[in-house]
C-alpha positions in Angstrom: -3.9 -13.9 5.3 -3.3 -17.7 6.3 -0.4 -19.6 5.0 -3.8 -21.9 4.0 -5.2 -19.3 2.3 -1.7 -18.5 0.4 -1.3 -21.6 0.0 -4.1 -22.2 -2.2 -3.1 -19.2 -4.7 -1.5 -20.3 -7.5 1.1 -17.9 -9.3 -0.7 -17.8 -12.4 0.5 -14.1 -13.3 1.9 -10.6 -13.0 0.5 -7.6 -13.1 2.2 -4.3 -14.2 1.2 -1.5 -11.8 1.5 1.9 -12.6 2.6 4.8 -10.3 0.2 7.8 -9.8 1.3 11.3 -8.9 4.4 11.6 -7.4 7.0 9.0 -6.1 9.9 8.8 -3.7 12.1 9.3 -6.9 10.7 12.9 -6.8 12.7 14.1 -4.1 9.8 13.8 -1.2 12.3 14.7 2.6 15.0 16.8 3.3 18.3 15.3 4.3 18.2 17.2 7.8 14.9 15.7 8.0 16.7 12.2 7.0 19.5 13.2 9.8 17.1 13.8 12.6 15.4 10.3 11.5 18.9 9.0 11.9 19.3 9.8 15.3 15.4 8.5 16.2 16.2 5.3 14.1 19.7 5.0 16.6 17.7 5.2 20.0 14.4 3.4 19.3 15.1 1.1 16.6 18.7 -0.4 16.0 18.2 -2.8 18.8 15.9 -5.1 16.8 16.2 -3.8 13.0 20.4 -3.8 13.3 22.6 -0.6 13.4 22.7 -1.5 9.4 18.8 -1.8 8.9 19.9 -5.2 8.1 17.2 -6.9 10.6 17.7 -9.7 13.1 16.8 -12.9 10.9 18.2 -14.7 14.3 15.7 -13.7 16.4 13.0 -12.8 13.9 12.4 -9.6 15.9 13.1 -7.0 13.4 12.6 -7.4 9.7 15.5 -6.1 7.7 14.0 -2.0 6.1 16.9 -1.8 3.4 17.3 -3.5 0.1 15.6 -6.5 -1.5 13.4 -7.1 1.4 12.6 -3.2 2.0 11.8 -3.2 -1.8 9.4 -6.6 -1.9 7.5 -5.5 1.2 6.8 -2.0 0.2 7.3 -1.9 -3.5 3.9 0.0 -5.0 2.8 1.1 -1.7 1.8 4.4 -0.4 4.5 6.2 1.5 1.1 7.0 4.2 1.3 3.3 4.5 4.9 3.0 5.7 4.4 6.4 8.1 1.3 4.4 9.8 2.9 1.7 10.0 6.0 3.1 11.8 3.2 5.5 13.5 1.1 3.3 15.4 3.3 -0.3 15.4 7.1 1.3 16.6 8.9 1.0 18.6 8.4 -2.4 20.1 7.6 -2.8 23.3 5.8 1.2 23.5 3.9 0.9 20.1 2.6 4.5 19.3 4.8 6.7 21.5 6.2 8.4 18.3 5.4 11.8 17.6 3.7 12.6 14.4 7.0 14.3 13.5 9.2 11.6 14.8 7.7 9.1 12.5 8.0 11.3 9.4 11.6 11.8 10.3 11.9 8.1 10.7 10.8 7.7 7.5 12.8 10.2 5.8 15.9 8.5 7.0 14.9 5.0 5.8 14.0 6.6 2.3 17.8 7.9 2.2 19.3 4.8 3.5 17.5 3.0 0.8 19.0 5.3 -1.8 16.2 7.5 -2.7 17.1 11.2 -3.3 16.2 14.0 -1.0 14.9 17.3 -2.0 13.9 20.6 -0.3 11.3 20.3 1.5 10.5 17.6 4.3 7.9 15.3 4.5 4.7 16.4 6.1 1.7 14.8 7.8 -0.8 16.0 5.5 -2.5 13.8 2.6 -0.5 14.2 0.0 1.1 11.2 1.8 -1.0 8.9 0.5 -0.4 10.2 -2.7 3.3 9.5 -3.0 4.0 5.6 -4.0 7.0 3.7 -3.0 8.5 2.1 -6.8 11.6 1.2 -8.1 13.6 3.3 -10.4 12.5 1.9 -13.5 9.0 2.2 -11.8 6.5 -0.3 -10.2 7.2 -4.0 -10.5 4.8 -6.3 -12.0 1.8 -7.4 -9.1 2.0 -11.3 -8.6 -0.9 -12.9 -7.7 -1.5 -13.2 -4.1 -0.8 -9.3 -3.5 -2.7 -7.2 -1.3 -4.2 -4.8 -3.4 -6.9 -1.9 -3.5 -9.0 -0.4 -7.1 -11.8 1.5 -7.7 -14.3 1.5 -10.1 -18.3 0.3 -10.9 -19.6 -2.1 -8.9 -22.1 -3.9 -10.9 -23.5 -7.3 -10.7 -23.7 -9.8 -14.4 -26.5 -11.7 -15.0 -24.8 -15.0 -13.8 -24.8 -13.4 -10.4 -20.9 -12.6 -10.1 -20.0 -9.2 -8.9 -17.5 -7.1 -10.5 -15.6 -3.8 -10.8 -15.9 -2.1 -14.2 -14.2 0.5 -15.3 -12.1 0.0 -12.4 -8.2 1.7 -11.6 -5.6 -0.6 -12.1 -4.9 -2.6 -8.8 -2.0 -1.0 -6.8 -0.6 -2.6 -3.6 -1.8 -1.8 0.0 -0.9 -3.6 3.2 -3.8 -2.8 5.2 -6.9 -4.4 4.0 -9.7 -2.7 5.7 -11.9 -0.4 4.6 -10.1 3.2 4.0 -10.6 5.8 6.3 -8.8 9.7 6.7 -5.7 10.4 3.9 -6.5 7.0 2.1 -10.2 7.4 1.8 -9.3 11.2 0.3 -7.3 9.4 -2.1 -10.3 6.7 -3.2 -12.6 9.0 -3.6 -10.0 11.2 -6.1 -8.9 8.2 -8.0 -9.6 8.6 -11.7 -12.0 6.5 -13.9 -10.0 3.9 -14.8 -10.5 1.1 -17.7 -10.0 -2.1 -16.1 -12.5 -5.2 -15.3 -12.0 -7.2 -12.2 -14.0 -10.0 -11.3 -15.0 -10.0 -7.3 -15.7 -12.4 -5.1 -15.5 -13.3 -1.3 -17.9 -12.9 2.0 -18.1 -9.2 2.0 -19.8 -8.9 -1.2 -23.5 -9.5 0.6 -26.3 -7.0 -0.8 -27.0 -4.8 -3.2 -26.3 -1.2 -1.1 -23.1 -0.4 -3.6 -24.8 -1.8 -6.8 -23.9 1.0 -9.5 -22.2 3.1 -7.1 -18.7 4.0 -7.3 -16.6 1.7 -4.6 -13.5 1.2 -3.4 -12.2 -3.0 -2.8 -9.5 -4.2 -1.2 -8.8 -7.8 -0.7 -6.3 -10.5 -2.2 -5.0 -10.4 -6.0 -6.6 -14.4 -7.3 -6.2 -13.8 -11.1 -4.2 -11.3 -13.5 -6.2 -11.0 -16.9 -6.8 -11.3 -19.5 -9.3 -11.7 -19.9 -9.9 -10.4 -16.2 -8.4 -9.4 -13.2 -9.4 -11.3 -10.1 -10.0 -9.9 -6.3 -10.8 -12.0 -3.3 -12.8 -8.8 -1.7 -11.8 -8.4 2.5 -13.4 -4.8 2.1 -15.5 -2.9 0.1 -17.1 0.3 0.9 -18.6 3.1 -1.2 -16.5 5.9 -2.2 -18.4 8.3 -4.6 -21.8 8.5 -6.2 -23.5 6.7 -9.2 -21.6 5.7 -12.4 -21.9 7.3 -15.6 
């Protein structure tokens, strides 16, 4: 997003997110997992993140991954989202030279060193990733307007020609803001009914191919209701068949 374009959002509002299935409160890596990660995190990372996680705000070539900022860049994300990230952008300089297993070992050892509990059995590369959020520990923080976020629900078009969402999830944070392929798309297409309204609007929204279907947006949090949510749509793509 441009500084222009977040710029020209006002923080009119929160939003209070809620988590769905399981979070990284639940015990989601072992700590041998989070002790391998430790050693990976030692070799390939400490040079730009610190030997502390505590970033290199010098240089700007490392954001800091442990407290405050660890929380505001992740908070209500998917725990698939941090793996890809570390997956396919680390380390720099070789981006995507990590093993599948090296990454989830990577991030088991940031989820201890950020104070989330361990459990017994280590974090796998299958899709319930997507399905485990990263919150606080009294749960999600309230959404601010100007979040990255993702919902599904009705796409249906009022008679003043505005497109919106009906009976739309509840918008939960996502960093990547194309359409949804592999563990995420598996997850759109599971997410409940939900009973929100969102009121769409930007370029992507140009025909009526996903009128009355069931669709998954992604885009930029412009309002927080009431009356009604607002989404500046970057992609929408149809997840399931038509509404009920």
């Amino acid at each position: 997003m441009s500084r222009a374009l977040a710029a020209g959002i006002a923080l009119a509002g929160t939003l209070t997110v809620h988590a769905a299935g399981r979070t990284v409160w639940d015990g989601v890596y072992t700590a041998s997992q989070a002790e391998r990660g430790k050693a990976l995190y030692i070799e390939h990372c400490s040079r730009c993140h610190g030997d502390f996680l505590e970033g290199d705000g010098a240089t700007e070539r490392g954001a800091a991954l442990v407290g405050t900022t660890f929380q505001e860049d992740w908070e209500s994300a998917s725990l698939n989202d941090l793996f890809v990230k570390i997956a396919r952008t680390m380390p720099r300089g070789t981006p995507g030279t990590l093993t599948s297993r090296e990454a989830l070992d990577l991030t088991a050892f940031l989820l201890q060193f950020n104070g989330y509990p361990a459990g017994t059995a280590e974090l796998s590369d299958r899709s319930e990733l997507a399905t485990i959020d990263i919150v606080g520990r009294e749960g999600p923080r309230p959404l601010r307007v100007g979040a990255g976020v993702r919902s599904v629900g009705c796409l249906a078009r009022e008679a003043d020609g505005v497109w919106t969402l009906t009976h739309a999830s509840a918008p939960v944070r996502t960093r990547n803001p194309q359409a949804s392929t592999g563990r995420d798309l598996e997850r759109a297409r599971a997410t409940p009914v939900g009973s929100e309204a969102i009121r769409l609007a930007g370029s992507t929204l140009g025909g009526e191919a996903g009128a009355g279907r069931t669709v998954e947006v992604k885009g930029v949090l412009s309002a927080v209701g009431p009356p009604q949510h607002g989404i500046a749509v970057m992609s929408l793509q149809v997840v399931g068949p038509a509404c009920r």
